[in-house]
C-alpha positions in Angstrom: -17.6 11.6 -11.9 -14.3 10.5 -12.2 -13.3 7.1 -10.5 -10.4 8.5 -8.5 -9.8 11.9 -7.0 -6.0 12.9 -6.7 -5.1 15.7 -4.0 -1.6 17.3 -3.4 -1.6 18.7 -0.3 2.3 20.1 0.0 4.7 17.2 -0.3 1.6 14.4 0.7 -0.7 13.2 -2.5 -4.0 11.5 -1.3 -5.5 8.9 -3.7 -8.7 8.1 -3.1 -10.7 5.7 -4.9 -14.3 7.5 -6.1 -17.0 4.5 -6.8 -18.8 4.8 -3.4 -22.0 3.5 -5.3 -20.0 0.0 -5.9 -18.4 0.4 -2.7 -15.0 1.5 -4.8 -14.7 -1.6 -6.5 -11.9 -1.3 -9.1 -12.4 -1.9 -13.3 -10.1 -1.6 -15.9 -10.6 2.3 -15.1 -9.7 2.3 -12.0 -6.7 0.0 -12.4 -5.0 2.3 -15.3 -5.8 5.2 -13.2 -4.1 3.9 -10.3 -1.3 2.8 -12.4 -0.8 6.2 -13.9 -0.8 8.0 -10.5 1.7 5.8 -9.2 4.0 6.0 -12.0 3.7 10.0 -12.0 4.3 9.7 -8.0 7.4 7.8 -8.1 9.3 10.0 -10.1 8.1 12.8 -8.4 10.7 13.9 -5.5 8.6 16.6 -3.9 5.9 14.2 -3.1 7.2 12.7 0.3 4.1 10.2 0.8 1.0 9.4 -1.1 -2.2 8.7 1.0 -4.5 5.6 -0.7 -8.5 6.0 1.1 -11.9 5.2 -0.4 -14.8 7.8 -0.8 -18.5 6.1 1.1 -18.8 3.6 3.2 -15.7 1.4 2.1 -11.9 0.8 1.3 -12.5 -1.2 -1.4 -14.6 -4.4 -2.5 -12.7 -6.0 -4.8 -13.7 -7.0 -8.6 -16.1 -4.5 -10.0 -19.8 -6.9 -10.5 -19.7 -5.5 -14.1 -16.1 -6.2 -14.7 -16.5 -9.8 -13.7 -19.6 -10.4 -15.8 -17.4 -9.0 -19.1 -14.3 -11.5 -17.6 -16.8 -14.5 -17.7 -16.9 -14.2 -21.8 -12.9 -13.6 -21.7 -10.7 -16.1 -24.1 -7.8 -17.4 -21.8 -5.2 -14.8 -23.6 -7.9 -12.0 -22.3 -8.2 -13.3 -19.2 -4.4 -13.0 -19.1 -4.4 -9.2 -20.4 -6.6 -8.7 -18.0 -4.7 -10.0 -14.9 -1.1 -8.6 -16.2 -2.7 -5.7 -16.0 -4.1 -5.6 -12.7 -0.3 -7.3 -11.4 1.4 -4.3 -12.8 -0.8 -1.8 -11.3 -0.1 -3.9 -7.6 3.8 -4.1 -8.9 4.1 0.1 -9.2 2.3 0.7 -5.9 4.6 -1.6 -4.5 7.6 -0.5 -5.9 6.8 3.3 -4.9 10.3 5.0 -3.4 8.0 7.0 -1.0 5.7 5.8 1.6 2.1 4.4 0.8 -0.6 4.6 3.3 -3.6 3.2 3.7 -6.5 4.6 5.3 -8.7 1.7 5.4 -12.4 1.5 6.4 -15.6 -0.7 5.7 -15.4 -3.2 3.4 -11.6 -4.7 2.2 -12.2 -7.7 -0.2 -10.1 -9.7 -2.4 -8.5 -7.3 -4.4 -8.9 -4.7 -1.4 -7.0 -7.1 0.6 -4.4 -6.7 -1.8 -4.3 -3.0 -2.3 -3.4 -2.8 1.7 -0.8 -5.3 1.7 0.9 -3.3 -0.7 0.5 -0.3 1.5 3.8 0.0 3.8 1.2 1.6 6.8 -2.4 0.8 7.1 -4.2 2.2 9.2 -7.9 0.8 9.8 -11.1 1.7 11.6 -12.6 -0.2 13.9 -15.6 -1.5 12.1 -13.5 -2.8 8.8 -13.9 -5.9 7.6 -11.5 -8.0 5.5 -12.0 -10.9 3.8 -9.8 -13.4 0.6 -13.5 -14.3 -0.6 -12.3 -15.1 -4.0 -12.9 -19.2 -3.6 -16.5 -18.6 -2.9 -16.5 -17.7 -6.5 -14.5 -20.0 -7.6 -11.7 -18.4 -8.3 -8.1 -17.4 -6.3 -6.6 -14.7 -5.3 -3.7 -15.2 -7.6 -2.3 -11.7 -8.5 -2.4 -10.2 -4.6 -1.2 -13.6 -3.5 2.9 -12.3 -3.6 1.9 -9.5 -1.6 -0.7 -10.5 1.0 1.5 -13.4 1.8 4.8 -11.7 2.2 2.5 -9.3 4.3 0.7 -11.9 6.5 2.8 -14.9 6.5 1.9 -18.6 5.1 0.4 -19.8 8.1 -2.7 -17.0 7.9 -2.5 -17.4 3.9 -3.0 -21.2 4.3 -6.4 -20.7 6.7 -7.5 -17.5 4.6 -6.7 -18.1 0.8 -8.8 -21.7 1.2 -11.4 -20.8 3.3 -12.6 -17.3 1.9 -13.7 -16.0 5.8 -13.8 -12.8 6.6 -12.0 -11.0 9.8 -12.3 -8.1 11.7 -9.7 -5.0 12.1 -8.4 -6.8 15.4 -7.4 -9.9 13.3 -6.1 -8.0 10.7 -3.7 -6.4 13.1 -2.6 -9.4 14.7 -1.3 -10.9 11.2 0.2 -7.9 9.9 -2.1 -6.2 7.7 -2.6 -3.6 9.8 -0.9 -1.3 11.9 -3.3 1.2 14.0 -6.8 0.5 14.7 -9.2 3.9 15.2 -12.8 4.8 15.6 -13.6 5.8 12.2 -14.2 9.5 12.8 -10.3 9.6 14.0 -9.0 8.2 10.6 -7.6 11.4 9.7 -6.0 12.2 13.2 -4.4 8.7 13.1 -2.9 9.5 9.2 -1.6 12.8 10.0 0.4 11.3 12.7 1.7 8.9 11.0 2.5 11.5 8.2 4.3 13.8 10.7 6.9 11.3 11.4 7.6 10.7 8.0 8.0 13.8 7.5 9.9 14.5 10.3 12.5 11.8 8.9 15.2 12.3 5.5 13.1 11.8 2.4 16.3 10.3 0.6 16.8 8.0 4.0 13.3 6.8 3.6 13.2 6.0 0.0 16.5 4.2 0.2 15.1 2.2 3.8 12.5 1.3 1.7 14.6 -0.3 -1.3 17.0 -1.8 1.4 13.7 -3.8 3.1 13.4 -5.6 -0.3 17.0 -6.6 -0.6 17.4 -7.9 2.6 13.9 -9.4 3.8 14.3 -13.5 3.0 18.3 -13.1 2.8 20.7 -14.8 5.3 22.5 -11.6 7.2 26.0 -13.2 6.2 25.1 -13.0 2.5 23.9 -9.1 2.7 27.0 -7.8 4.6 27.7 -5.8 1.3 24.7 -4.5 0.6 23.8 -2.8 4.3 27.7 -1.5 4.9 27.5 0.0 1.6 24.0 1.4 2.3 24.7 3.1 5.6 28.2 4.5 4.6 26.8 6.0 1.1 24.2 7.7 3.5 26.3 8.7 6.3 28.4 10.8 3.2 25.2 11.9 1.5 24.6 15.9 1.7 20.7 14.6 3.1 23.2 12.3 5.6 25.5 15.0 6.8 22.9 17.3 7.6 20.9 14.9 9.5 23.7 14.3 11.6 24.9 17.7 12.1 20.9 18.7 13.1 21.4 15.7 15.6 24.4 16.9 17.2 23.6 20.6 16.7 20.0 20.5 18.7 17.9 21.7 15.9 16.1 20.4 13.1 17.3 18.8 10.1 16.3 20.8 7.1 14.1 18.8 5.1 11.8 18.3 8.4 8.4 19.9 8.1 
């Protein structure tokens, strides 16, 4: 049974992590797996937004039980293969020029945590619980930690990263995380909302508000005046640009819009 199942469905790709047994904890499988797909996805222009779920009763657990044990024998420079290898799988999910979204339910530990910060929409059911419950093992969360603080802030990060708790969908929401909170059974109603108005929006616009969000996020406004005149006026002239604004004015809808 293969440890993730990939589904194109038109211009949407829905990644869903297939180890319902172990509650989709991840392994070295999963993490090349996920790397692959997302490199594949980013270069791909007729995928407009890639879907990231869990098959079972969860999102995702964290650390695979089996993966850890083999990590407990690792020499430091293992240890370190190990973790580059799990950063750069976070780093291309990240970096992806489309929108990532997570549908998020059950169980979302350590590195699960992770996997939805990187996720630009999560949406989460009711019942999900989250947790950074990497200190009750003695250990940190270390390679999510760029992502699940730029996500959540340093004041959550300070009370979460120290004292492993776990938190419901409602807190989760309230420091970021999360975006939209559903009964579980409307998971898929909630997604293919949110995947109507992206595709309802210009897939080069997107991409490029995407980029733009990582220029300008910790930057004084004074020193970015460059970058955002030059982004707006490069789109205005774009071909994806001028018919956007032509559909606008025209009363009808933009090409591209599904």
């Amino acid at each position: 049974m293969p440890s993730i199942l990939v589904v194109r469905e038109g211009p949407v790709l829905r990644i869903t992590l297939n180890r319902p047994e172990v509650r989709n904890a991840f392994d070295e499988e999963v993490i090349r797996a996920l790397t692959a797909h997302a490199s594949e996805a980013a270069t791909d222009r007729s995928i407009r937004a890639v879907v990231l779920g869990g098959a079972g009763q969860a999102f995702c657990a964290g650390a695979d039980l089996a993966w850890m044990s083999k990590a407990v024998a690792y020499s430091h420079a293992e240890n370190l293969r190990d973790a580059e290898d799990l950063a750069r799988m976070l780093e291309r999910l990240d970096t992806l020029p489309i929108p990532l979204l997570g549908r998020v339910h059950g169980q979302v530990l350590g590195g699960g945590v992770g996997l939805a910060a990187v996720c630009d929409i999560v949406v989460a059911s009711e019942d999900a619980i989250f947790g950074l419950t990497e200190v009750r093992l003695g250990i940190l969360p270390a390679i999510v930690s760029p992502y699940v603080v730029r996500k959540i802030g340093v004041s959550a990060a300070r009370e979460l990263f120290v004292t492993g708790t776990r938190f419901g969908a409602v807190r989760a929401r309230e420091i970021g995380l999360v975006h939209d909170i559903v009964p579980e059974d409307e998971l898929d109603d909630a997604i293919g909302r949110r995947l109507r108005e992206i595709l309802a929006s210009g897939p080069m616009a997107v991409a490029a508000a995407k980029a733009l969000i990582q220029q300008v996020a910790h930057a004084n406004p004074a020193e970015v005046i460059g970058v955002t005149t030059n982004s707006i006026a490069a789109q205005r002239v774009s071909p994806e640009g001028q018919e956007g604004m032509r559909a606008f004015l025209e009363k009808r809808k933009p090409k591209w819009s599904v």
